[in-house]
ZADO-1210 file (C-alpha; in nm, 4 decimals, padded with zeros to 6 digits):
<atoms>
<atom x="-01.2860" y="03.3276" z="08.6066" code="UNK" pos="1"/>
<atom x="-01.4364" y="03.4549" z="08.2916" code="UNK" pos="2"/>
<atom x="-01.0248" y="03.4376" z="08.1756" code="UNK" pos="3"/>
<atom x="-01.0249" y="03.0569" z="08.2493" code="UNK" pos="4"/>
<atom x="-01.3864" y="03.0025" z="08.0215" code="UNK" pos="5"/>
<atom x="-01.2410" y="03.1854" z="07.7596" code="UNK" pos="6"/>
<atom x="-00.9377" y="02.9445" z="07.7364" code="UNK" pos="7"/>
<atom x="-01.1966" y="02.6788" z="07.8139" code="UNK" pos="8"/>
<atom x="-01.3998" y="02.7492" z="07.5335" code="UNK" pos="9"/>
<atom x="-01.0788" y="02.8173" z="07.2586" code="UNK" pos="10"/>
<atom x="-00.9454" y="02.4618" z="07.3781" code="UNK" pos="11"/>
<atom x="-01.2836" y="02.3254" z="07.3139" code="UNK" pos="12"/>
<atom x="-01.2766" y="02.4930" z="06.9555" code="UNK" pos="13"/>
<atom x="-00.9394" y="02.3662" z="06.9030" code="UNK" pos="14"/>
<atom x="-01.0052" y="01.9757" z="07.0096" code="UNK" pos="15"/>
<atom x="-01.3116" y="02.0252" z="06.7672" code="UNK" pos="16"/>
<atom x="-01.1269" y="02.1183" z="06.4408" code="UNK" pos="17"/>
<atom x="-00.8411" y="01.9151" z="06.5078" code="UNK" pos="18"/>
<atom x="-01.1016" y="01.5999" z="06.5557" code="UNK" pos="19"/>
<atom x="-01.2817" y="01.7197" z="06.2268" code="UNK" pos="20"/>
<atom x="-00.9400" y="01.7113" z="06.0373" code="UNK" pos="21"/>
<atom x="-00.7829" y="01.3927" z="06.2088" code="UNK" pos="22"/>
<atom x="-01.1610" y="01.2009" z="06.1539" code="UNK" pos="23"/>
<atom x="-01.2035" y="01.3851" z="05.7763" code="UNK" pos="24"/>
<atom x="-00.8662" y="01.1941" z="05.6661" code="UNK" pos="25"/>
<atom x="-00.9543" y="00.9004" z="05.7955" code="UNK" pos="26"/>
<atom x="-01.2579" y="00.9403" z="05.5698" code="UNK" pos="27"/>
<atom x="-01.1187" y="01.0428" z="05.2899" code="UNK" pos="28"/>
<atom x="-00.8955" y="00.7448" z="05.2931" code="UNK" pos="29"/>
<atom x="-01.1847" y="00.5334" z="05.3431" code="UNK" pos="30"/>
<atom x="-01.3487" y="00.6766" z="05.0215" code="UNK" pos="31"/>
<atom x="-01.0512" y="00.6384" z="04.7948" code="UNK" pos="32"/>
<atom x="-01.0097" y="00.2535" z="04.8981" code="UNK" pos="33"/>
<atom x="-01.3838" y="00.2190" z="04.8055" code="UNK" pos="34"/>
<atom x="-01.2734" y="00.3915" z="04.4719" code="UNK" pos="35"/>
<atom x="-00.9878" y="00.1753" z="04.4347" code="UNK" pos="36"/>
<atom x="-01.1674" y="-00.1448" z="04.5316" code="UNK" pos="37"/>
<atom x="-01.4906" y="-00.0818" z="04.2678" code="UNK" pos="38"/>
<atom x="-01.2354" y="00.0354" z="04.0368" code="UNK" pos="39"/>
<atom x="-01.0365" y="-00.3193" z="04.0295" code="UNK" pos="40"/>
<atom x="-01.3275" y="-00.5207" z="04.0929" code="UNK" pos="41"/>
<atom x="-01.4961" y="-00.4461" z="03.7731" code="UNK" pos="42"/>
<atom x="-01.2129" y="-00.4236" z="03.5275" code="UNK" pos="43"/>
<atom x="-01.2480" y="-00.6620" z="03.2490" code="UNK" pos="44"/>
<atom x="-00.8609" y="-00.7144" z="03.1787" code="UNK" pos="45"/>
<atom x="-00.8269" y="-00.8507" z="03.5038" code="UNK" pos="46"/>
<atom x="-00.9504" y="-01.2387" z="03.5464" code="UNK" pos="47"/>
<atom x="-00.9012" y="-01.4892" z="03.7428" code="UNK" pos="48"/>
<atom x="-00.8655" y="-01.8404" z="03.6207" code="UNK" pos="49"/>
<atom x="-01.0925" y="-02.1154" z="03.7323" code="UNK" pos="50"/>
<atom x="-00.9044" y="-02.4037" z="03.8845" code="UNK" pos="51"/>
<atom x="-00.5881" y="-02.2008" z="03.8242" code="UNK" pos="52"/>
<atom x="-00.4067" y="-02.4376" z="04.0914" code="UNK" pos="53"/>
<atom x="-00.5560" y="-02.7799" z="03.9164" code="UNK" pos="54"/>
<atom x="-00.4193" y="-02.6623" z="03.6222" code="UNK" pos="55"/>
<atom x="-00.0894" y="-02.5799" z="03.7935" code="UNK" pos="56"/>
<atom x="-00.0375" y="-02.8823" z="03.8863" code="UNK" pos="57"/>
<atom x="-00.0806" y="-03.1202" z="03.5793" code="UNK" pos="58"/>
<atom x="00.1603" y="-02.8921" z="03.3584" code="UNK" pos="59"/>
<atom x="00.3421" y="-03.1664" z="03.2299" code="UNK" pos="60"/>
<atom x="00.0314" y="-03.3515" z="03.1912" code="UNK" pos="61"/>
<atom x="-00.0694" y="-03.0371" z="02.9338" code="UNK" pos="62"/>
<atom x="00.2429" y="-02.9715" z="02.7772" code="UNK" pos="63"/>
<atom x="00.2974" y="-03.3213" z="02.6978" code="UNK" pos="64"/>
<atom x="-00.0728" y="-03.3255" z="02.5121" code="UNK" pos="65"/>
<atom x="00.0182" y="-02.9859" z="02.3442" code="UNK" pos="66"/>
<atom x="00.3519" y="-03.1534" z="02.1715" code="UNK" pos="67"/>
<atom x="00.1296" y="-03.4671" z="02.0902" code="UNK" pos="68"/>
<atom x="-00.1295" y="-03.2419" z="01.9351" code="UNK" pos="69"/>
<atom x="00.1630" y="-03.1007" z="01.7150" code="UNK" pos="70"/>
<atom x="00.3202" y="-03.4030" z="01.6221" code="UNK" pos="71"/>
<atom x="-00.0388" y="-03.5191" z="01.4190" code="UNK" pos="72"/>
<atom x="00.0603" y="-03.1970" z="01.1576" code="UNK" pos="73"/>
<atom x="-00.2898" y="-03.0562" z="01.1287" code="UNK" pos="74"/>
<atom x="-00.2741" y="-02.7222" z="00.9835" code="UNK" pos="75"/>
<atom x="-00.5401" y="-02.4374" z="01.0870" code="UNK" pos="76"/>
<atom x="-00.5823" y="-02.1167" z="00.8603" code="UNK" pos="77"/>
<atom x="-00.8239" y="-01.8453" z="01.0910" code="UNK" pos="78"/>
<atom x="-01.0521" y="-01.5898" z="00.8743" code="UNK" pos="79"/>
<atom x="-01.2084" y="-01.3357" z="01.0634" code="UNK" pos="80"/>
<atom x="-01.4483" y="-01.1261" z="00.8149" code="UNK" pos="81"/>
<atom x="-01.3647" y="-00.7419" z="00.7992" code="UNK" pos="82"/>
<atom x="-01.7063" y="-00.5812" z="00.8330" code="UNK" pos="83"/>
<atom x="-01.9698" y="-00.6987" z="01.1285" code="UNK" pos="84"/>
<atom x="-02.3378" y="-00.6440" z="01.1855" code="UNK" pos="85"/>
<atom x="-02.5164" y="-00.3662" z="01.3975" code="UNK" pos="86"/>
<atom x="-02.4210" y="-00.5669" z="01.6980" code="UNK" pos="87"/>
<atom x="-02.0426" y="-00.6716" z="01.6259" code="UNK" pos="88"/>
<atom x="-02.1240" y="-00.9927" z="01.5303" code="UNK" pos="89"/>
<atom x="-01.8662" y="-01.1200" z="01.2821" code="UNK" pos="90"/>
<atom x="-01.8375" y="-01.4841" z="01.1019" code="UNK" pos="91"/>
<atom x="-01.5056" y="-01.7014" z="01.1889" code="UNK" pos="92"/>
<atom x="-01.3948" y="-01.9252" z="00.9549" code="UNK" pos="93"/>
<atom x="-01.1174" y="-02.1927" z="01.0443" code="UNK" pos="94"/>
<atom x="-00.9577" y="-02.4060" z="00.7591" code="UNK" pos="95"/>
<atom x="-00.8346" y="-02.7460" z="00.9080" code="UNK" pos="96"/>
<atom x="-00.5834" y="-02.9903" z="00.7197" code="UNK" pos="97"/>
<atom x="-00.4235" y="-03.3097" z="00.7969" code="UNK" pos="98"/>
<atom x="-00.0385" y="-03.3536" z="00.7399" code="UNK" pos="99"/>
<atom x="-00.1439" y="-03.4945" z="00.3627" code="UNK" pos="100"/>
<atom x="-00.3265" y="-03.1518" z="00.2951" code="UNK" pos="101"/>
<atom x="-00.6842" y="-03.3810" z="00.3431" code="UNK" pos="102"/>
<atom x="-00.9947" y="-03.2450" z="00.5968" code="UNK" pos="103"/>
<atom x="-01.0041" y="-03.4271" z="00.8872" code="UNK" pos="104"/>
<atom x="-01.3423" y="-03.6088" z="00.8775" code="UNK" pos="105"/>
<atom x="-01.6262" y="-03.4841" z="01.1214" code="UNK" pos="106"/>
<atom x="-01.4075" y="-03.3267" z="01.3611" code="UNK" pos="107"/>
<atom x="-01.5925" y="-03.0998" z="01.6948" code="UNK" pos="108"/>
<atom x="-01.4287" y="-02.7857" z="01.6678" code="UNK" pos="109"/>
<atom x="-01.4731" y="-02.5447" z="01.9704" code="UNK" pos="110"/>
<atom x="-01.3390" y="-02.2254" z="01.9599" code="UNK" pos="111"/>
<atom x="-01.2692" y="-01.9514" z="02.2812" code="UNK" pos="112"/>
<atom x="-01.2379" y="-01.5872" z="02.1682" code="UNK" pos="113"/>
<atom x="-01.1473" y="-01.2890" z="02.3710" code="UNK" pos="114"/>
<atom x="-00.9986" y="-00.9793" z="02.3617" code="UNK" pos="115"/>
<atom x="-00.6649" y="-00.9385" z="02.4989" code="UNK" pos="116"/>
<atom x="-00.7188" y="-00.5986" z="02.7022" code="UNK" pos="117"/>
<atom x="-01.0863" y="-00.8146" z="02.8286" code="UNK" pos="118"/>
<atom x="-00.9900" y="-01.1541" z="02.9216" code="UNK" pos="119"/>
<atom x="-01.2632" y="-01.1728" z="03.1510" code="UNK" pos="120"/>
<atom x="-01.5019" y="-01.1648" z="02.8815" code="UNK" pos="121"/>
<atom x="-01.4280" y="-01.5239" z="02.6844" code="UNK" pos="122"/>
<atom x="-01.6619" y="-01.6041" z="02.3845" code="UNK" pos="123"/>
<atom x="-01.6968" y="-02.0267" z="02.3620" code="UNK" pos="124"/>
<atom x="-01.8441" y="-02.1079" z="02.0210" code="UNK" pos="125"/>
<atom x="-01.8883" y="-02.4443" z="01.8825" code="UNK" pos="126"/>
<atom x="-01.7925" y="-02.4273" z="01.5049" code="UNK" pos="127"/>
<atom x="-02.0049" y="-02.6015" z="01.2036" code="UNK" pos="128"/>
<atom x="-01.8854" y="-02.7359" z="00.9113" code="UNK" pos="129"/>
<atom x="-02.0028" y="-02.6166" z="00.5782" code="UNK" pos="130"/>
<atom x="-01.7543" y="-02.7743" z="00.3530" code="UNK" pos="131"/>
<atom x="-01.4880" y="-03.0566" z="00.3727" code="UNK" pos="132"/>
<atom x="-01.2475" y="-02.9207" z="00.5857" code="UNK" pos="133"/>
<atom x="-01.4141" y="-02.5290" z="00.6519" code="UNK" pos="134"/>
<atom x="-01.6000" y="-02.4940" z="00.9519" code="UNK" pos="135"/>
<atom x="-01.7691" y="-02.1462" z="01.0702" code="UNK" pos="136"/>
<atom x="-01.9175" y="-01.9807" z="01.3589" code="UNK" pos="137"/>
<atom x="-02.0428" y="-01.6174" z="01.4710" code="UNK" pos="138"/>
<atom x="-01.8112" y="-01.4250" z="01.7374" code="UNK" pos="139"/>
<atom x="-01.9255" y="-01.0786" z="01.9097" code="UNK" pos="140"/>
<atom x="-01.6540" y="-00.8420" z="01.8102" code="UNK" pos="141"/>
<atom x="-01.7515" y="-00.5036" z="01.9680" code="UNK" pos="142"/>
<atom x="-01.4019" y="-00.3672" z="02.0324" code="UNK" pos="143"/>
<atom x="-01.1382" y="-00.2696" z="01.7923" code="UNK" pos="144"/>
<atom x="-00.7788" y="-00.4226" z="01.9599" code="UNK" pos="145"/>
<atom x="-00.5533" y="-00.7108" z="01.9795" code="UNK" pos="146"/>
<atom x="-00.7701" y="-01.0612" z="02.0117" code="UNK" pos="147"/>
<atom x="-00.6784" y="-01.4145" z="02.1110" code="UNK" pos="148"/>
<atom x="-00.8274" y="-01.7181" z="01.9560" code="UNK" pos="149"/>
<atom x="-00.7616" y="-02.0810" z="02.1105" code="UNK" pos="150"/>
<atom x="-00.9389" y="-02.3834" z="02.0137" code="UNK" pos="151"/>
<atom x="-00.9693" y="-02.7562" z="02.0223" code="UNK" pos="152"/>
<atom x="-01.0556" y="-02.9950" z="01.7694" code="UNK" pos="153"/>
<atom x="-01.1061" y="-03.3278" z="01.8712" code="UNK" pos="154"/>
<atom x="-01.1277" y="-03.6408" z="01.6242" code="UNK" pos="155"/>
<atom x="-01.1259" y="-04.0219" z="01.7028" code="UNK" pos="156"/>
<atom x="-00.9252" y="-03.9274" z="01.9867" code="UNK" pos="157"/>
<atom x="-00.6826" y="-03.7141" z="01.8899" code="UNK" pos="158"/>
<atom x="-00.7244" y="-03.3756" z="01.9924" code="UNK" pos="159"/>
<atom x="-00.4913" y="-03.0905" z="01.8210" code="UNK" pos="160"/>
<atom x="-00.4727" y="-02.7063" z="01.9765" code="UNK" pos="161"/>
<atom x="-00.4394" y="-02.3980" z="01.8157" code="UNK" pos="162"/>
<atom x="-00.3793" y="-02.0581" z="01.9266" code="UNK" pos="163"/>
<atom x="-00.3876" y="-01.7255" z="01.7078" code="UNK" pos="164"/>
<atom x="-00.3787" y="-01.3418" z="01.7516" code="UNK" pos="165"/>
<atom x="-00.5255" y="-01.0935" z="01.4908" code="UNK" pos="166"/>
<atom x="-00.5430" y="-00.7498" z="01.5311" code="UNK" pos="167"/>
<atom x="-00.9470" y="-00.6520" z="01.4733" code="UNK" pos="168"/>
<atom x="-01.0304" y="-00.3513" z="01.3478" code="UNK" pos="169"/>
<atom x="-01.3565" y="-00.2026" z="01.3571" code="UNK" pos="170"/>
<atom x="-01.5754" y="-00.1817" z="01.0744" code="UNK" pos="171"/>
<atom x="-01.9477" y="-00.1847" z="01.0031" code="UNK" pos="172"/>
<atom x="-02.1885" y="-00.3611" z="00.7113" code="UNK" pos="173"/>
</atoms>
């Protein structure tokens, strides 16, 4: 008898550890897909785009206003000054022409900034004119990196789209 407890008790050891490493995987797995989740969940490169489908779907529709915005021959020049403030803030300076080399009269010029490794974090700024033709604006430029600029500028009904990349480097006042 005391031959059959001892088996007893070595099976009972066994089923125990193997339990302990079957459920400890099954943990472990658990834990890295919580990882993985928080991980991808809070990265700023990834975004998702509101009304992607919408958007989808009138394609033509938005191609067809990007060639008409082309067609008007407004020219934008995009200044982004070197040095920022304490907090990144830098000015933006667009210069906007007609096809005759003439500023387009009271134009609203709206501007979306963003770095291209954060697309998540977009930067809409409404930009004021200071001159015939110059209009300016502050954008929060924290990280050094490839950005994307895309604006709108809408006049008497014609609106005209632009869309640049500079490469920001970091540098302080």
């Amino acid at each position: 008898m005391t031959n059959s407890l001892q088996i007893d008790k070595n099976e009972q050891t066994a089923q125990l550890v193997w339990t302990v490493i079957i459920v400890s995987f099954f943990l472990i797995q658990a834990v890295i897909w919580t990882v993985a989740i928080s991980i991808t969940s809070n990265d700023q490169s990834h975004v998702v785009l509101v009304d992607y489908d919408q958007k989808s779907l009138h394609w033509d529709e938005s191609q067809a206003s990007r060639r008409a915005s082309k067609a008007l021959g407004w020219q934008t020049s995009l200044k982004i000054d070197a040095a920022a403030d304490i907090v990144g803030n830098r000015l933006v300076t667009l210069t906007l022409h007609d096809r005759n080399d003439q500023p387009i009269p009271q134009p609203t010029v709206e501007l979306i900034a963003f770095h291209r490794g954060q697309a998540a974090n977009q930067q809409s700024v409404r930009l004021q004119s200071t001159l015939p033709g110059i209009y300016e604006g502050i954008v929060q430029i924290r990280k050094q990196g490839q950005w994307q600029f895309s604006g709108t500028i809408r006049n008497s009904g014609d609106q005209f789209y632009f869309d640049e990349q500079q490469f920001i480097e970091l540098v302080r006042k």
